[in-house]
C-alpha positions as CSV (number, residue, x, y, z in Angstrom):
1,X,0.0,0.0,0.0
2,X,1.5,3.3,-1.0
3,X,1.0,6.1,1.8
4,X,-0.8,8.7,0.0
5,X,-3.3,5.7,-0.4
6,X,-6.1,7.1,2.2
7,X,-5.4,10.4,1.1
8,X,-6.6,9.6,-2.1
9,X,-9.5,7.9,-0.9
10,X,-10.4,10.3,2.0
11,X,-9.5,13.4,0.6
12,X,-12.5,15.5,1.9
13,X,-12.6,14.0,5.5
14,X,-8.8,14.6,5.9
15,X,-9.7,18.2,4.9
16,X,-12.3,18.5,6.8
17,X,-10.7,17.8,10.5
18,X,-8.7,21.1,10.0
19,X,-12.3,22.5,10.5
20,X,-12.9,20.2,13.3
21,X,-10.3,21.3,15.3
22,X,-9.7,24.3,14.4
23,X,-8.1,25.8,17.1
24,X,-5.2,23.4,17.2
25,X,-4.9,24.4,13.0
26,X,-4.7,28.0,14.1
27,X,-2.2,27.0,17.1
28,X,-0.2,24.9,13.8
29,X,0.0,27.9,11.5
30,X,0.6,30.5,14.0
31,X,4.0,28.2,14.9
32,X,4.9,28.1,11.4
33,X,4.4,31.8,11.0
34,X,7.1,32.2,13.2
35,X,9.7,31.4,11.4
36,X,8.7,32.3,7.9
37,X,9.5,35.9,6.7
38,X,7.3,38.4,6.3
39,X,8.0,39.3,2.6
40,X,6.5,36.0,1.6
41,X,4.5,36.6,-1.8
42,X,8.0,38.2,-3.6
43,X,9.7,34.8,-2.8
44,X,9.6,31.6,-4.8
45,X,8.4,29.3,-2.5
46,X,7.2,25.5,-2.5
47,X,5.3,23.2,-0.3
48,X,6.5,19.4,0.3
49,X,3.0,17.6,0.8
50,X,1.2,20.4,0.4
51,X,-1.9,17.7,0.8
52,X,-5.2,20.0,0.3
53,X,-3.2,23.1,0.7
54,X,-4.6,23.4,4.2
55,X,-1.1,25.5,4.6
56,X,0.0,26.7,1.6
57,X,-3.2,28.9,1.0
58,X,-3.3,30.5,4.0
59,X,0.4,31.4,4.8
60,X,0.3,32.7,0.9
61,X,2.2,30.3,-0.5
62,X,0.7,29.2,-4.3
63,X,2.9,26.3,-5.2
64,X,3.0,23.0,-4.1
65,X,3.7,19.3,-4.8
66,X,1.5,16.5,-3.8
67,X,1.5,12.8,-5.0
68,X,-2.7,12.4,-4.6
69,X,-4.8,13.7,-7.1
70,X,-7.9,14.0,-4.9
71,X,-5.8,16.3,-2.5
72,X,-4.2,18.3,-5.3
73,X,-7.3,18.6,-6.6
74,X,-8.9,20.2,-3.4
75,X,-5.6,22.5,-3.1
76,X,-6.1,23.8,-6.4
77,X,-10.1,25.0,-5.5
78,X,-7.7,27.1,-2.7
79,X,-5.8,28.6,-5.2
80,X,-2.5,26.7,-4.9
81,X,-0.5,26.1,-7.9
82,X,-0.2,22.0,-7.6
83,X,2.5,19.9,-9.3
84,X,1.9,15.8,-8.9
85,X,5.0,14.2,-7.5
86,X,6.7,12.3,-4.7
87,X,9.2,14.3,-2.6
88,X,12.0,11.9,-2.6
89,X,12.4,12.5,-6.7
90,X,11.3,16.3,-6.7
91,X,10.7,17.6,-10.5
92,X,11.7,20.8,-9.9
93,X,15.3,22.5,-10.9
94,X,18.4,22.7,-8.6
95,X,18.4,25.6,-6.8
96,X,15.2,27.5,-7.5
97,X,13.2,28.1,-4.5
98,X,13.8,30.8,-1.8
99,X,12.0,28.1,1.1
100,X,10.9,25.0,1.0
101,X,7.8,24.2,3.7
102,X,7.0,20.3,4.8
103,X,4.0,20.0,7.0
104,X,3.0,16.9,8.7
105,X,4.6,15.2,5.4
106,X,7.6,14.4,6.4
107,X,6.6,11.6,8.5
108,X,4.6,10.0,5.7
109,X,7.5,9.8,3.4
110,X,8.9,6.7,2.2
111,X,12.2,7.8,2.8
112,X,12.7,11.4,4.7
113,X,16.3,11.6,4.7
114,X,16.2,11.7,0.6
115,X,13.4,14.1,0.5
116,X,15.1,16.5,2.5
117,X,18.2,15.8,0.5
118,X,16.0,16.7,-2.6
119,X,14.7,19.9,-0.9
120,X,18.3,20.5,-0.3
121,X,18.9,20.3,-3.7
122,X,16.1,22.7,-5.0
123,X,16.9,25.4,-2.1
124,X,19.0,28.8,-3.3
125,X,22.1,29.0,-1.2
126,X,21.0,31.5,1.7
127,X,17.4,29.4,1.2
128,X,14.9,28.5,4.3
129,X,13.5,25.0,4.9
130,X,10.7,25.2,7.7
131,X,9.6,21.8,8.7
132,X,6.1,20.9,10.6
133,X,5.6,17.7,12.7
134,X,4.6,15.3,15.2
135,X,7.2,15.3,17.6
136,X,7.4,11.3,18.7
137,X,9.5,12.4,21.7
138,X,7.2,15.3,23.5
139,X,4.7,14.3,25.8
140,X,1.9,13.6,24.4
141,X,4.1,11.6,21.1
142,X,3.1,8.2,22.6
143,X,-0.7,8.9,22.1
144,X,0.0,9.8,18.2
145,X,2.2,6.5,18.2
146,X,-0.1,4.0,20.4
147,X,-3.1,5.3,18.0
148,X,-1.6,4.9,14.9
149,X,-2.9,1.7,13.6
150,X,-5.9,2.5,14.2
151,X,-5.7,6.0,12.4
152,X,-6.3,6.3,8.8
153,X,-4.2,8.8,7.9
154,X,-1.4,7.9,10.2
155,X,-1.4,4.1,10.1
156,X,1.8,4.3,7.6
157,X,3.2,7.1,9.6
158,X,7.0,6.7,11.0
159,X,6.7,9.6,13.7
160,X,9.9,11.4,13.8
161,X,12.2,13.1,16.6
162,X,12.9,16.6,16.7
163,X,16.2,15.0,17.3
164,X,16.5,12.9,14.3
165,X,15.4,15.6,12.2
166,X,17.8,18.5,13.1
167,X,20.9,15.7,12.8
168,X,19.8,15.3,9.0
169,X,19.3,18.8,8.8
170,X,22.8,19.1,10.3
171,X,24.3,16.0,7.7
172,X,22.9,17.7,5.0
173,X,24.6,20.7,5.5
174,X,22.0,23.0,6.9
175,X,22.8,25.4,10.2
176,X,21.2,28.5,11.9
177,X,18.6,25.6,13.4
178,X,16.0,26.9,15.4
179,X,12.6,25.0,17.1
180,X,9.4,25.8,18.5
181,X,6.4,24.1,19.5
182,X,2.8,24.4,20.0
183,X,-0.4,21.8,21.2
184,X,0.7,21.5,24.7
185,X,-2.9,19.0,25.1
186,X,-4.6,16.8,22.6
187,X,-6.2,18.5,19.4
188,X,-9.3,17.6,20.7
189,X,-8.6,19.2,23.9
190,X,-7.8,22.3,22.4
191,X,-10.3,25.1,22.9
192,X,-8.1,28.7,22.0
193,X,-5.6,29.4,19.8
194,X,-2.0,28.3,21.7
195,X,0.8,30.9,21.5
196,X,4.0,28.8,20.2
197,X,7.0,28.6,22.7
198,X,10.4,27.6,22.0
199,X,12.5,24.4,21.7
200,X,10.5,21.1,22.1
201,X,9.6,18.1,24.0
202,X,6.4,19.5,25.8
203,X,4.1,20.4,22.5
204,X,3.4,17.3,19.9
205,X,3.9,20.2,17.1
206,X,7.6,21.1,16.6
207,X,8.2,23.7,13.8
208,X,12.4,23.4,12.5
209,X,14.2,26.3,10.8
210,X,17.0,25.7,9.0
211,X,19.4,27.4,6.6
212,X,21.4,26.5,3.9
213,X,25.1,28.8,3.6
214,X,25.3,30.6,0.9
215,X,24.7,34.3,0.4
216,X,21.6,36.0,1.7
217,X,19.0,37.4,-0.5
């Protein structure tokens, strides 16, 4: 079964929890906001998994790749510019973006340390990579784990580490890390908007900034 498999099949339900809990969305995008610049719309930017473009259209961003039609499809009624494709063979040329966003993809990928050396490869030097996620190791990363087989959407997850994500951030070449976190309680649980806080372990969202050298735009 390839991972995008549900996805395809339960395009408008997965869209649809973002509306269901939609203060832990809010408390998702206002972490991400963080670290993305201000001056978004005059930089060439793409989404990683950009799934129904529950991300991309909001934060402004109007490209982004996706391997399931149904999602792409819903992204595209957003507004977002969608190419189909796997991020572990990205169809894009080297060096051309100005920040690459991955948002509660990365997880889902078949193999994460080759997308992020394909993102790598697509980033301008002086180029942004801003990474959403499940963070396996805060507190409540066992109840994401224990429920995954049960989940739809998450029963082909491999939950990551903040940890294990900044050391292939680091391999790769990247520097000028920084973390933050938000959903300090179950999504569910969640009844106002969260400010984000920083480093990680205590909230199950970790947002990673990263950098690749080069000269600054």
């Amino acid at each position: 079964m390839k991972p995008w498999e549900a996805f395809e099949k339960y395009a408008e339900e997965y869209d649809a929890w973002y509306d269901r809990y939609k203060p832990a969305y809010e408390s998702e995008l206002l972490a991400l906001k963080l670290f993305l610049p201000e001056n978004l719309e005059k930089l060439k930017v793409l989404e990683i998994g950009a799934g129904t473009g529950r991300f991309s259209s909001p934060l402004g961003i109007g490209f982004g790749l996706e391997p399931s039609t149904a999602m792409a499809k819903i992204a595209k009624k957003k507004g977002v510019q969608m190419v189909l494709g796997v991020a572990e063979s990205l169809p894009f040329k080297k060096r051309g973006f100005d920040l690459i966003l991955i948002v509660a993809a990365l997880s889902l990928f078949k193999e994460p340390l080759q997308a992020l050396r394909e993102a790598a490869g697509v980033l301008k030097p002086g180029g942004q990579i801003v990474i959403g996620m499940l963070d396996r190791n805060s507190l409540h990363g066992d109840f994401y784990e224990s429920g995954k087989k049960e989940g739809r959407f998450s029963s082909e997850a491999k939950f990551l580490s903040t940890t294990e994500v900044s050391g292939w951030l680091i391999e790769l070449g990247f520097e000028k890390i920084k973390i933050c976190q938000t959903l300090f309680k179950q999504p569910e649980k969640i009844e106002l908007i969260e400010l984000p806080q920083k480093g990680s372990g205590t909230g199950s969202f970790a947002v990673i900034s990263a950098w690749r050298p080069g000269s600054s735009r």
